[in-house]
C-alpha positions in Angstrom: -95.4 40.6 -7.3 -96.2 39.3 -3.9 -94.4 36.0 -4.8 -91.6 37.9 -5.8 -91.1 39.7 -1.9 -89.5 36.4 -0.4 -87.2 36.4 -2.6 -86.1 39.8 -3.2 -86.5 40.3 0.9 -83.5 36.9 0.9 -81.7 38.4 -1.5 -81.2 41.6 0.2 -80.2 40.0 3.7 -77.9 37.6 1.9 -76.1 41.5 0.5 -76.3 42.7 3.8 -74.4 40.0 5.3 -71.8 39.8 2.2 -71.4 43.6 3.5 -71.3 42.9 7.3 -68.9 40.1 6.6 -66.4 42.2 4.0 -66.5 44.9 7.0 -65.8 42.3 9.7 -62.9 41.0 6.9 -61.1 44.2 6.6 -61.0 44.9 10.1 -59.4 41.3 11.1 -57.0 42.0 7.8 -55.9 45.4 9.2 -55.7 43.9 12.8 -53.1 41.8 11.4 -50.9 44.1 9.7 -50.9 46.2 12.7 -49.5 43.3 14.4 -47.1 42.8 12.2 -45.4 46.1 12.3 -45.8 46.2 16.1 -43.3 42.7 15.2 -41.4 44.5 13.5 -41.1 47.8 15.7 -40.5 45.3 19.0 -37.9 42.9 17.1 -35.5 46.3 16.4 -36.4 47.9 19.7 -34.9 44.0 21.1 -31.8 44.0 18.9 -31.4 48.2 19.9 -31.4 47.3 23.4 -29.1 43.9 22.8 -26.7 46.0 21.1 -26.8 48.5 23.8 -26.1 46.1 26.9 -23.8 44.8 25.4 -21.2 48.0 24.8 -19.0 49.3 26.9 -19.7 51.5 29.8 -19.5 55.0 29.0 -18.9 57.7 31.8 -21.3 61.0 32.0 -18.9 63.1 30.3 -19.6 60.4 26.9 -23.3 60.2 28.0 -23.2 64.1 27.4 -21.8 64.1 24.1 -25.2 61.7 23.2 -27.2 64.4 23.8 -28.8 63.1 27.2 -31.9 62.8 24.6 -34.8 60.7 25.8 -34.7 57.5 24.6 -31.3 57.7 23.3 -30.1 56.7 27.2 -32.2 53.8 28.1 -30.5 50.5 29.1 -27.1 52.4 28.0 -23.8 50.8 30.4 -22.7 53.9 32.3 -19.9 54.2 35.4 -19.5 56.8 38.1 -17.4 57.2 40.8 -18.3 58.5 44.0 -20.1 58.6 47.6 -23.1 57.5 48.2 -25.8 58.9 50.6 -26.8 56.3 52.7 -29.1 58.2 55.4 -31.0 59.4 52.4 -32.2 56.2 50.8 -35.7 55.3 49.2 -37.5 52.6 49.0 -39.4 51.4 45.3 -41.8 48.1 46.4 -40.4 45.3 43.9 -40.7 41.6 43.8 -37.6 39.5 42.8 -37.6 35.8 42.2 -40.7 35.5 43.9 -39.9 37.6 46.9 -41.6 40.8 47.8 -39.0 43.5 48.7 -37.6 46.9 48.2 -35.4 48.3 45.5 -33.0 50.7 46.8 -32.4 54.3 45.7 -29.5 56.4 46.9 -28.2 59.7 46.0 -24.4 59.4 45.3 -22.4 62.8 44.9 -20.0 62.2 41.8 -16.5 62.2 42.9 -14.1 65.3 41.6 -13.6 65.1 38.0 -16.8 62.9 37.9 -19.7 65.4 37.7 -20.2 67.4 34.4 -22.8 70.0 33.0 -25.9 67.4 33.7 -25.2 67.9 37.6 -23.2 67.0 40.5 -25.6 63.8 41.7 -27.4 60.7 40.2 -29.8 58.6 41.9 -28.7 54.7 41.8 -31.1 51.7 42.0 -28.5 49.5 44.1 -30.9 46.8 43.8 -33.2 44.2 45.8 -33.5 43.7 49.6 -36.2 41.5 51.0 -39.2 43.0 52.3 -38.2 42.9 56.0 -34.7 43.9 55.3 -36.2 47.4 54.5 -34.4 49.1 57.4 -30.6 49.4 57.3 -30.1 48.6 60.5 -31.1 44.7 59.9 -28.7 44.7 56.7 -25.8 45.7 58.3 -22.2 46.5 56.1 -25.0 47.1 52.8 -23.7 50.9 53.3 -20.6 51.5 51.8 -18.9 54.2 53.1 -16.4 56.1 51.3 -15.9 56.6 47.4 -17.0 54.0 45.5 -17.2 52.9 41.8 -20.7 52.0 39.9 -21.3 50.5 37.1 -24.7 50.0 35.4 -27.4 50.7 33.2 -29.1 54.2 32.2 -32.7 54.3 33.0 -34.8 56.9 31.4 -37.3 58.9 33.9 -41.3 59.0 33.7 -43.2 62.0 32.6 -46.1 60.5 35.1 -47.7 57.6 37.0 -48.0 54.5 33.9 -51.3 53.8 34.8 -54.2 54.5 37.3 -53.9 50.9 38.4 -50.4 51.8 40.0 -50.7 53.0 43.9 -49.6 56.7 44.6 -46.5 57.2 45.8 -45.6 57.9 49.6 -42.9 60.4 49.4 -43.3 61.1 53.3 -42.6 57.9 53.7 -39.8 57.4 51.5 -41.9 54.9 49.9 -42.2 54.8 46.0 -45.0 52.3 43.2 -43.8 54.5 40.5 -40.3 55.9 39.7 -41.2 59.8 40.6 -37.3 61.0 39.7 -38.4 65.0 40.7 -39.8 63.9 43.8 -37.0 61.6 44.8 -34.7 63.9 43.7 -36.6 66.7 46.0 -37.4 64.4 49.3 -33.3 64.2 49.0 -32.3 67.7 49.3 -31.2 67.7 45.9 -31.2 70.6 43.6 -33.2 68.6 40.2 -30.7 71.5 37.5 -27.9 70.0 39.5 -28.7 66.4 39.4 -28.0 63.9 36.5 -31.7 63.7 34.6 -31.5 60.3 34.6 -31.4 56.7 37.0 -28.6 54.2 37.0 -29.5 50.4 37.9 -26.4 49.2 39.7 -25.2 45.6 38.1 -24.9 42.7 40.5 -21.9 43.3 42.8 -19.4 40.5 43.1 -20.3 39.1 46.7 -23.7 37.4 45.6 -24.9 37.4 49.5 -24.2 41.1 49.3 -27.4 43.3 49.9 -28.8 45.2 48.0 -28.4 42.5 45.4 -27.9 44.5 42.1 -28.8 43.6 38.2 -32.4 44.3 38.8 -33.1 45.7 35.5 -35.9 43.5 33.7 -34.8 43.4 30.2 -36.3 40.8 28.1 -39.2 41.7 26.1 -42.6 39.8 26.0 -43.1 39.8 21.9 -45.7 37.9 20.7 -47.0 39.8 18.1 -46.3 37.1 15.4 -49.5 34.9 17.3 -51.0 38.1 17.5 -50.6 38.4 13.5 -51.5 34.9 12.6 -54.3 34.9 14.7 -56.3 38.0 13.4 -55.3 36.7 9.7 -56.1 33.4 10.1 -59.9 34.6 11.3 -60.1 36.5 8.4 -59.3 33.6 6.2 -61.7 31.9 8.2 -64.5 34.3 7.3 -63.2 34.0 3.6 -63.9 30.7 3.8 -67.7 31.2 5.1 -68.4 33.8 2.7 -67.3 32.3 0.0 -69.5 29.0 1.0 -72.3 30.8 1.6 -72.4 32.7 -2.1 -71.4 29.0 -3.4 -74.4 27.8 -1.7 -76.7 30.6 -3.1 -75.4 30.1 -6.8 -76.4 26.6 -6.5 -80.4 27.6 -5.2 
């Protein structure tokens, strides 16, 4: 009987590891599938927003008949007409190719015929200005006065800051890390029921010296999920492998 302990005590770590290792197996095999419909989520959100881009501008009174339905706006072509308020502009802190800057909001009042049942106003993301350009004065003829036509892309607002990481915004300064749409749309005099619930990033103007310098909106989308996939599945193949070594090797004893 005493002999017998060794053996019985080796056979029931060897079990325990076949166990440890089945566990460890299932988790890498479900790690993988998850990736793989995260691929497959993120390749029709890619072609969704493609498509999207890619259609023709719609005016608010078409945005309306969508519904104005979150996620059903994002990245959507969209033109307005009217005036923009220059002495009310706000700053987001944004790099572009490199260069630290500012993106620049500004209120514009919708022209007559122009504003519908979503409000009066929209707040535009005319684009990019370097960092030291900040103040209007050192960017002179970047305030167009007068009515004006824009044409861009629906943005969808947050519901909060993305992430603790991000700085807090300084609405005192007109200074924004996050897109805050009720506070911008407060810090403006605006009423929010009378202003269009959503942002508009203005596409790149035709004078490419122009300031601010428009088609800001990041659109491609990292997707690596197919690594991601092949990598948790080919660990768990791995691990097939040892297993199935390891019980090869205890037959053979």
């Amino acid at each position: 009987m005493t002999q017998d302990m060794p053996l019985r005590l080796g056979a029931r770590r060897r079990w325990i590891a076949l166990a440890a290792g089945l566990v460890v197996f299932s988790i890498l095999i479900g790690l993988g599938t998850w990736q793989v419909r995260r691929l497959q989520w993120k390749e029709a959100l890619i072609a969704q927003i493609d498509e999207r881009t890619h259609s023709q501008p719609r005016n608010i009174a078409e945005l309306e008949e969508l519904g104005l339905q979150e996620g059903s706006l994002e990245y959507t072509p969209v033109t307005v007409r009217g005036r923009f308020l220059n002495d009310r502009e706000m700053f987001f802190f944004a790099t572009s190719e490199g260069q630290s800057g500012w993106y620049v909001y500004t209120p514009l009042v919708l022209a007559d015929g122009e504003s519908h049942a979503s409000g009066n106003t929209v707040i535009v993301n005319r684009g990019f200005v370097p960092y030291d350009l900040r103040d209007p004065a050192r960017r002179p003829g970047s305030q167009p006065a007068g009515e004006v036509v824009v044409t861009g892309l629906a943005r969808e607002r947050l519901d909060g800051k993305p992430s603790f990481i991000v700085p807090d915004n300084k609405p005192e300064e007109r200074t924004f890390f996050w897109k805050d749409w009720s506070t911008m749309a407060s810090i403006s005099g605006l009423d929010p029921s009378d202003t269009v619930p959503f942002f508009i990033d203005a596409e790149k103007g035709r004078d490419a010296n122009g300031l601010p310098i428009g088609g800001v909106t990041i659109i491609e989308l990292p997707n690596n999920h197919l690594q991601y996939a092949v990598t948790w599945y080919g660990l768990a193949a791995a691990l097939a492998a040892v297993l199935a070594v390891s019980l090869w090797r205890d037959e053979r004893r």
